[in-house]
N, C-alpha and C positions, 0 to 999 in steps of 0.2 A: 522656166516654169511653163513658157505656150509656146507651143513649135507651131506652125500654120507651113500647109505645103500641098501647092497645087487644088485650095477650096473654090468650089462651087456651089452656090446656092441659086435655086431655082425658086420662082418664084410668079406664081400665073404665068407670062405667056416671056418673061423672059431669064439672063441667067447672070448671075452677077459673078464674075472673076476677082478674085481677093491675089494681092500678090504675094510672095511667100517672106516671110518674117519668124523672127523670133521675138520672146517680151520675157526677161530675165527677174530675179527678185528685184527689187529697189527700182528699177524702170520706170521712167513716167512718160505717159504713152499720151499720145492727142491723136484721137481719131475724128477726123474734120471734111464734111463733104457735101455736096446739095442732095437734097431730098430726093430721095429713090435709090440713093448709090446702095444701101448695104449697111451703111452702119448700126442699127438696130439688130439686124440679124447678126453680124458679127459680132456684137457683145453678149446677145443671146448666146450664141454657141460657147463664147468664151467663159460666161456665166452658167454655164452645162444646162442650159433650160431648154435650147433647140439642138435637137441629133437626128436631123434628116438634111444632109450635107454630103458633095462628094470630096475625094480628095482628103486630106490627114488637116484633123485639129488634135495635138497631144495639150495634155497637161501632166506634167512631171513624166513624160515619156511613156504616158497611156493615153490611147485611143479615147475621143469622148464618146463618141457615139457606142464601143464597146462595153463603159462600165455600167452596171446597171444600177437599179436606181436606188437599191441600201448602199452601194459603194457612192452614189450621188449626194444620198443623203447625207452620208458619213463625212464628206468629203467638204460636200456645203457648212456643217454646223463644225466641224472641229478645225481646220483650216482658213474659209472664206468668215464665219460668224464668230470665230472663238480671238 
């Protein structure tokens, strides 16, 4: 379902490195780290609400930052909400 590969997030004056993973259906995932590391951005992105990132976050093998925001929308209510 989330491919992550080679992301980077910038963020004021530095730049956070994410390692590269996959997160499958049924998965249950712990994402755990002190404060500043990244983790809020990365659920962001993963939750399609942040697409200014470098490096590939897919979901189901599309680009997040490429879908726009009726395919977000679309995407958000019949998949994540339904």
């Amino acid at each position: 379902m989330f491919k992550i590969k080679d992301l980077k997030v910038r963020y004021k004056n530095k730049v956070i490195d994410y390692p590269d993973f996959e997160i499958g259906y049924g998965d249950l995932v712990l994402i755990k780290g002190s404060s500043g590391i990244g983790k809020s951005s990365l659920l962001s992105i993963l939750g399609l609400i942040k697409r200014d990132y470098e490096g590939s976050a897919e979901i189901e093998g599309r680009e997040i930052k490429e879908l726009s925001e009726r395919e977000v929308s679309d995407y958000l209510s019949n998949k994540i909400c339904s």
